[in-house]
C-alpha positions in Angstrom: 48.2 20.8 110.3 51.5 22.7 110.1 52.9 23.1 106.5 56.4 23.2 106.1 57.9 23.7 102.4 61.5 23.3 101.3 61.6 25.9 98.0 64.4 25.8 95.3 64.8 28.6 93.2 67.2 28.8 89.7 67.8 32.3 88.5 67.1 33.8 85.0 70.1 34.4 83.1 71.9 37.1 84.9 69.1 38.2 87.6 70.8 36.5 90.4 70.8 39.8 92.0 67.1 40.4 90.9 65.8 37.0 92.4 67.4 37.7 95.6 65.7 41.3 95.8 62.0 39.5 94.6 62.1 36.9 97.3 63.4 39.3 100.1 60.5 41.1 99.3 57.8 38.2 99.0 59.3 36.5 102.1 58.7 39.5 103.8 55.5 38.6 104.0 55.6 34.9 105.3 54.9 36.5 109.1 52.1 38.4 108.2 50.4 34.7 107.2 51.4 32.8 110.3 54.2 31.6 109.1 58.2 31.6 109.4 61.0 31.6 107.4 62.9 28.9 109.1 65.9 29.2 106.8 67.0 30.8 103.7 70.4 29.9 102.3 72.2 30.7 98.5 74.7 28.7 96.5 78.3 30.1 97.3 79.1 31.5 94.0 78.1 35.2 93.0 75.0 35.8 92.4 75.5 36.7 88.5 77.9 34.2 87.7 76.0 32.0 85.2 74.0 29.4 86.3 74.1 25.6 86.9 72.4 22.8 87.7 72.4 24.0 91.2 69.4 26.4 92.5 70.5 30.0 93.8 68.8 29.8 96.7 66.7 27.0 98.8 64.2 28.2 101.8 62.7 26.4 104.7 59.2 28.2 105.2 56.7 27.1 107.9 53.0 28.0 107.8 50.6 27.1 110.8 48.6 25.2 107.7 47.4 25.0 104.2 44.7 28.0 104.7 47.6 30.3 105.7 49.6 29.0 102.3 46.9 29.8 100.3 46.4 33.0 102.0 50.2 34.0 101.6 50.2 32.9 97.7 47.3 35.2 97.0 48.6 38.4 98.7 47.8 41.0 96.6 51.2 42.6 97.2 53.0 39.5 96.4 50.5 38.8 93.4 51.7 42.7 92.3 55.3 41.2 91.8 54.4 38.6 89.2 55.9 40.1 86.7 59.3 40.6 88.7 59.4 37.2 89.6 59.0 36.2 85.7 62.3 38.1 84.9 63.9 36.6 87.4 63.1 33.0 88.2 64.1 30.6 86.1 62.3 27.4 87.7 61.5 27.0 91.3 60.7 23.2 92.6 58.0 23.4 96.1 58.9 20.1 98.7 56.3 19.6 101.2 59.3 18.3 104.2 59.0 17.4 107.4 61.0 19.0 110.3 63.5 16.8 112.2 64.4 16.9 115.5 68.1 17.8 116.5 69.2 14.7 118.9 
């Protein structure tokens, strides 16, 4: 059954920039799995400006199901980044959504 997760990410104190390098390079990886970054949008102010209650950045990720998750959240290269995505992400919140049909 298809998978498709709505991801909100809050930056570290000043590692807007850092956040936004991390997740280019672990979403890089969401095709390699099956799956599609269906859309991928940021808060309009800068990046390093400090942070509110707003997320940086929300995602809409599809995966053809929840083997293909699991296979995309144990990539070794995106495992390898651990430690970047520490610095930088403050708290991320996971939705399990449901996509909608344009009428």
């Amino acid at each position: 059954m298809p998978v498709t997760l709505c991801v909100l990410l809050w930056e570290t104190e000043g590692n807007g920039d850092l956040l936004v390098e991390y997740e280019d390079a672990v979403l890089a990886l969401v095709p390699e799995h099956g799956g599609e970054v269906h859309e991928r949008v940021r808060r309009t102010a800068a990046p390093d400006e400090p942070r509110g209650q707003d997320p940086l950045e929300v995602q809409v990720i599809g995966l053809p199901d929840d083997a293909a998750l699991a296979s995309y959240l144990a990539d070794p290269r995106r495992v390898a980044l651990a430690d970047v995505r520490d610095r930088a992400v403050a708290r991320t919140e996971i939705v399990r959504v449901d996509r909608v049909a344009r009428g």
